[in-house]
C-alpha positions as CSV (number, residue, x, y, z in Angstrom):
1,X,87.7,42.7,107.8
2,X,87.4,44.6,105.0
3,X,84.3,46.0,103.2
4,X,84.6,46.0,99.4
5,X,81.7,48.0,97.7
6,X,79.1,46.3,96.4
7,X,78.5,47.0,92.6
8,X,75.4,48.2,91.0
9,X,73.8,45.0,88.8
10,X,73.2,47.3,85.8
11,X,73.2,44.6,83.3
12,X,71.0,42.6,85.5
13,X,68.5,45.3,85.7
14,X,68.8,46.6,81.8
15,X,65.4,45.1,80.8
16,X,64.0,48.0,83.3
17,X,66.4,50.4,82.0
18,X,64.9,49.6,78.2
19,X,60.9,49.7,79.4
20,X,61.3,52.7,80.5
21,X,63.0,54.5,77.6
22,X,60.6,52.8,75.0
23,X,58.0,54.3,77.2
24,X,59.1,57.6,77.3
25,X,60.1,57.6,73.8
26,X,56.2,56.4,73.1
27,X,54.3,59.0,75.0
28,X,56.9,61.9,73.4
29,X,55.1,60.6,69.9
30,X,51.8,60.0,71.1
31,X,51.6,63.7,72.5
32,X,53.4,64.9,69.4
33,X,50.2,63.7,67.6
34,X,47.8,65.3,70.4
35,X,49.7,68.3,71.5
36,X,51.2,69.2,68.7
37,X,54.4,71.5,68.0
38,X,54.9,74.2,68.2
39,X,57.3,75.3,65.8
40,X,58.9,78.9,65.4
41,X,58.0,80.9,62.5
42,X,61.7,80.7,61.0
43,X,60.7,77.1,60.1
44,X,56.9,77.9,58.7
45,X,57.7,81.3,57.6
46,X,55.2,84.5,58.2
47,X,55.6,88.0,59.1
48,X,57.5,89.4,62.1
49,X,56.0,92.9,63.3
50,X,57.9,95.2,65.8
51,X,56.3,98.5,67.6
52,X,58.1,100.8,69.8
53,X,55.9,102.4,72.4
54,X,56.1,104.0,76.3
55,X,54.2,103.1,79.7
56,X,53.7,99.5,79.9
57,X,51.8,97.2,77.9
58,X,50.2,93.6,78.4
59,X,51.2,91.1,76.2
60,X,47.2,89.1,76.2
61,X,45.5,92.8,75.7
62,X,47.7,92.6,72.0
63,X,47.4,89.1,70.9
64,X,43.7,89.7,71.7
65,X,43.6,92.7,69.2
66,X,45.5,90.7,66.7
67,X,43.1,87.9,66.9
68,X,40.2,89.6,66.8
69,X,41.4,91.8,63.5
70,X,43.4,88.9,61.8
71,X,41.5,86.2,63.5
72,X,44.5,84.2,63.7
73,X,47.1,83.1,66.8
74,X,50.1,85.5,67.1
75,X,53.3,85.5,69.5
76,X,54.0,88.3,71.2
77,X,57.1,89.6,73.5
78,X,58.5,92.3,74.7
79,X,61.9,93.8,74.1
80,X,64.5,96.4,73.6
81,X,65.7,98.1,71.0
82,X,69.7,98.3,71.3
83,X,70.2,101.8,69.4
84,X,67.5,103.6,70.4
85,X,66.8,101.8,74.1
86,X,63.4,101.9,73.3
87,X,60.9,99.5,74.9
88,X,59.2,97.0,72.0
89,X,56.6,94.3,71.4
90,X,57.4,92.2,68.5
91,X,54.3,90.1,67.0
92,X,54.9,86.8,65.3
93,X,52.5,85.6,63.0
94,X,52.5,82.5,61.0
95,X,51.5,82.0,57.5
96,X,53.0,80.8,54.5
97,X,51.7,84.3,52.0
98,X,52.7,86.8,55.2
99,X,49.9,89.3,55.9
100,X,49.2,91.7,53.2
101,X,49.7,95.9,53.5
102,X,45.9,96.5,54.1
103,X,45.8,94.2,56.9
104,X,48.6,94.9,58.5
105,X,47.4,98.7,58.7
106,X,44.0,97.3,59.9
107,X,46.1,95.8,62.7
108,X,47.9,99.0,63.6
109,X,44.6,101.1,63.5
110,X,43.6,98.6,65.9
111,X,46.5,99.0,68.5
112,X,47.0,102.4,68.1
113,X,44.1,103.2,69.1
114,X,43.2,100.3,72.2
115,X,46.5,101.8,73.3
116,X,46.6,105.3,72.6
117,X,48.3,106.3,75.6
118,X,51.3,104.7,74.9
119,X,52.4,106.1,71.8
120,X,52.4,102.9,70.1
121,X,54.5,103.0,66.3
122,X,55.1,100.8,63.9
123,X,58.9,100.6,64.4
124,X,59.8,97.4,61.9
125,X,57.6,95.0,59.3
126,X,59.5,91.9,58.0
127,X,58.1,88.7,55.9
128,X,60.4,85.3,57.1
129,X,60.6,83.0,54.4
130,X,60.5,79.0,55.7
131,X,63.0,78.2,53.6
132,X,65.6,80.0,55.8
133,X,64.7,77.8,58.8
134,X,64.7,74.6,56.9
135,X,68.0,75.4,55.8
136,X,69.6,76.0,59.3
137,X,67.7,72.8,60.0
138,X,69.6,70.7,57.2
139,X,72.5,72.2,58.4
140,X,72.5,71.5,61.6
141,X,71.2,67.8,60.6
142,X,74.5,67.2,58.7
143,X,76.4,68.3,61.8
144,X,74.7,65.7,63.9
145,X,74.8,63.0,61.3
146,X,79.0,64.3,61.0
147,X,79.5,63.8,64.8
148,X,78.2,60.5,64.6
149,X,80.2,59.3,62.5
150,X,83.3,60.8,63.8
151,X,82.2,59.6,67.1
152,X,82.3,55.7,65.6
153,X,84.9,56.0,64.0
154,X,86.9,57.9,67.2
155,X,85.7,55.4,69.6
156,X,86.7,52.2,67.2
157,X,90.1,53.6,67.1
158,X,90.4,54.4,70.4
159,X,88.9,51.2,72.3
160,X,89.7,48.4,69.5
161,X,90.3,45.6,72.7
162,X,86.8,46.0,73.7
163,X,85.4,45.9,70.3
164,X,85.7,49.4,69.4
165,X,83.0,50.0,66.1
166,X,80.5,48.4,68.1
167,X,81.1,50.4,71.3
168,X,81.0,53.4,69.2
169,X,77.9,52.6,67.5
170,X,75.9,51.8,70.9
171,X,77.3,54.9,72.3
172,X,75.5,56.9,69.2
173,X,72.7,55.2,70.1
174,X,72.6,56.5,73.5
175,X,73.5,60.4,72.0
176,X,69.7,59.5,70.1
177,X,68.0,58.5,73.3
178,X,69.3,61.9,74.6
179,X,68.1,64.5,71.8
180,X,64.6,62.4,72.5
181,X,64.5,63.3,76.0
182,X,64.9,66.8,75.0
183,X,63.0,66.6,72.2
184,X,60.0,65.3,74.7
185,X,61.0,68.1,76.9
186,X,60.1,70.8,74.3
187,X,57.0,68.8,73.5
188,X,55.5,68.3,77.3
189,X,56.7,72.3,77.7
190,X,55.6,73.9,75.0
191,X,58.6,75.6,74.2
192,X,59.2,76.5,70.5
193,X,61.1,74.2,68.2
194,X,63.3,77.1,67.0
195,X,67.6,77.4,67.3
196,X,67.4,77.0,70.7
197,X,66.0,73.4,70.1
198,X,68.8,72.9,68.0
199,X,71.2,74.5,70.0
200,X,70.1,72.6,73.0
201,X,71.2,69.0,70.8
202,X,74.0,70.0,70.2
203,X,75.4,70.6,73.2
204,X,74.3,67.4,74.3
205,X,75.8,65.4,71.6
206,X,79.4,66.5,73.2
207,X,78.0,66.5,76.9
208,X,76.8,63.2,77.1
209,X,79.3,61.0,74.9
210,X,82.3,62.4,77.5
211,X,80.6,60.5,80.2
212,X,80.0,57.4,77.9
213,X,83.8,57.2,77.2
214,X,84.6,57.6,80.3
215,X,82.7,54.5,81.1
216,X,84.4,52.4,78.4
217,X,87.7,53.5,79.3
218,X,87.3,52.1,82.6
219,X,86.0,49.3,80.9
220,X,89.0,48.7,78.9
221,X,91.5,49.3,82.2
222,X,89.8,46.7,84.2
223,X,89.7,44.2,81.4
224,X,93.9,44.4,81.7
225,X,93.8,44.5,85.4
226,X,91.3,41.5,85.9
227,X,92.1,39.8,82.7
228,X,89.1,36.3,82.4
229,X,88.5,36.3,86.4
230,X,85.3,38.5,85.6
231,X,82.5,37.7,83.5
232,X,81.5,40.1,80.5
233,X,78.6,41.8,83.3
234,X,80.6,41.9,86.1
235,X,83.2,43.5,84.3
236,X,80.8,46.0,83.3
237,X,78.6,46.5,86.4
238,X,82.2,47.2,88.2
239,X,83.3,49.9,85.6
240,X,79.7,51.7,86.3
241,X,79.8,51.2,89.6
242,X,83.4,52.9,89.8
243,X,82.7,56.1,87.4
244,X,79.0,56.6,88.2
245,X,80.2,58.9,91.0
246,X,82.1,60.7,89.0
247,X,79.3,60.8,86.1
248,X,76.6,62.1,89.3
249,X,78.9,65.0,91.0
250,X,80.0,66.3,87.3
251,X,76.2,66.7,86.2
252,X,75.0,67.7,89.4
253,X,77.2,71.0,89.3
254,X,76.5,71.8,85.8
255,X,72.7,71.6,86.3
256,X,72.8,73.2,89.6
257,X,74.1,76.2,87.5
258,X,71.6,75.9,85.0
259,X,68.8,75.8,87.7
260,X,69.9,78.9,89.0
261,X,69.7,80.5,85.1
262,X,66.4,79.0,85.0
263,X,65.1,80.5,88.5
264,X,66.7,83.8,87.5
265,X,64.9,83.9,84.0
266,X,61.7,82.9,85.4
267,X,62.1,85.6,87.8
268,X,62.4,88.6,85.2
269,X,60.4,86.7,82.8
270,X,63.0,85.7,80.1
271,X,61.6,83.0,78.2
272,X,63.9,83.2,75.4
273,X,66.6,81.7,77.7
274,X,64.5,79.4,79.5
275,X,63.6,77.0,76.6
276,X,67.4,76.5,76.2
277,X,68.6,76.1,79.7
278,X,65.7,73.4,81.1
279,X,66.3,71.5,77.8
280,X,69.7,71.7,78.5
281,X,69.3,70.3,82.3
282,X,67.0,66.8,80.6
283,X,69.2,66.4,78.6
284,X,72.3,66.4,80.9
285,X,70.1,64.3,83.6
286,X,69.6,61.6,80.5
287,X,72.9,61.5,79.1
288,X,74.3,60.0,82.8
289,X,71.3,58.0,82.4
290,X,72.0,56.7,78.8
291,X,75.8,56.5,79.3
292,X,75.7,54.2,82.5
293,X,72.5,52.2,81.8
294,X,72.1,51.9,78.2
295,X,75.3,52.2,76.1
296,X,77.2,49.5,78.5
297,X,74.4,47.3,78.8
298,X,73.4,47.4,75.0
299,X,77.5,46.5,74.1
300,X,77.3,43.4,76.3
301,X,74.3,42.4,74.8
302,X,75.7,42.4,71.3
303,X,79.4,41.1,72.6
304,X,77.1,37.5,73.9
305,X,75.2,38.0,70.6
306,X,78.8,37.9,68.9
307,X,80.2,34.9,70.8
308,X,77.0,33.1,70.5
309,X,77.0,33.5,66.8
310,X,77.9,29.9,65.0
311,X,80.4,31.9,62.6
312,X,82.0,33.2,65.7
313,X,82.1,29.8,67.4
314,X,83.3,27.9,63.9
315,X,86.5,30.4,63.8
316,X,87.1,30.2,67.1
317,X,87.3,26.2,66.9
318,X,89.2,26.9,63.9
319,X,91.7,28.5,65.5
320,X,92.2,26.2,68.5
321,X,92.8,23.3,66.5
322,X,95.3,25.5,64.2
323,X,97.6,25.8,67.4
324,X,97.0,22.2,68.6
């Protein structure tokens, strides 16, 4: 006897699969609207205040100063200055006119002297204009909209026997189902919308569409190999079945080493770092999820759609009778 592996009724089960993207996709907008954003300052502009100082310092006992003499929210981390290797706290305020000389000399009275012992100076002062961040923004929009474009037009090329623009298209789709994961994941975090949001999508752009090929190349070989003996969703439940391994051990390694980053960074407090590498680990986790489960499912959908179309039908008649 021999045991053939059963394959994985993805099609059959793509209704799920849908449901619970929609769902997801849902409560990331309905929390936008209740939680918020909470966007960097590079994209609503304000001022950016650095002090050196010695001893240690906690990061609440400052943004409590700040609101009491500003009366306004402020983000505040810690650093190090790279030519001098002295220690800093940076203070990130929002606000479209920046803060003025006299407050700002309010706020350093006000520091200066809750912590005197630390010979706390005003080491930089620097207004960010919103504009800068909205043009990074635009930039890295066109870059997205670019890759997905070349991305249709690579896959239409590249997999014309299974109908290649429409494979293409429904793998873009998938890429947008990713950056919403991650999008959610900034939202449900808190994390910043800043570069490393934008960093974060595009690395999954090229991360997740390598799987999704993958999947239609098999696609494509079976199609030679079996030829009509399989229908159009047991043609592709086989291909998924066949690469999902492949799709499960490749993520698993690379977010394996991400978790470790993300332990690490927790560890010594680096949250810069952390609000690109989780990001980066949802949205590797949903592009397996989007390349086996939604892009294959949603391009058998629209091939039936296609031969079920009257047109379709008409030419195909057409063509029969032609040869007859």
């Amino acid at each position: 006897m021999t045991n053939e592996k059963k394959n994985l009724d993805v099609v059959g089960h793509r209704k799920v699969f849908y449901c619970i993207s929609c769902t997801l996709i849902a409560l990331f907008i309905v929390l936008t609207f209740v939680l918020g954003l909470n966007v960097d300052i590079m994209f609503k502009g304000g001022t950016i205040m650095t002090y050196s100082y010695t001893g240690d310092i906690n990061t609440d006992d400052v943004q409590d100063v700040v609101t009491e003499v500003l009366d306004q929210k402020s983000t505040v981390t810690k650093g190090e200055n790279a030519a001098t290797k002295q220690t800093t706290v940076k203070i990130q305020l929002s606000s479209t006119g920046g803060i003025n000389e006299v407050k700002q000399n309010e706020l350093q009275s006000a520091l200066e002297e809750k912590f005197a012992d630390n010979e706390l100076a005003l080491f930089e002062s620097s207004d960010v204009n919103a504009s800068n961040g909205m043009d990074f923004f635009l930039k890295c929009l066109v870059a997205v909209i670019f890759a997905a474009i070349v991305t249709i037009i690579y896959i239409g090329f590249r997999f014309k026997k299974i109908g290649g623009i429409s494979a293409g298209v429904f793998s873009v789709v998938a890429l947008l189902h990713d950056l919403c994961m991650v999008y959610g994941c900034f939202v449900i975090c808190r994390f910043d919308i800043n570069a490393n949001f934008m960093a974060v999508l595009l690395t999954i752009l090229g991360y997740s569409i390598n799987a999704t090929i993958i999947i239609y190349d098999r696609i494509r070989e079976n199609q030679n190999l079996k030829g009509s003996k399989l229908e159009l969703e047991e043609l592709v439940n086989l291909s998924v079945t066949q690469t999902l391994g492949r799709s499960i051990h490749t993520t698993v390694t690379t977010v394996m080493a991400m978790s470790v980053v993300c332990v690490v960074c927790t560890l010594y407090g680096v949250s810069s770092i952390i609000s690109f590498a989780f990001p980066l680990i949802i949205g590797m986790l949903a592009g397996v999820y989007s390349s086996n489960c939604i892009a294959p499912t949603l391009w058998v959908l629209w091939r039936r759609h296609a031969e079920n179309n009257p047109k379709n039908k008409s030419k195909g008649t057409a063509k029969k009778t032609g040869r007859r």
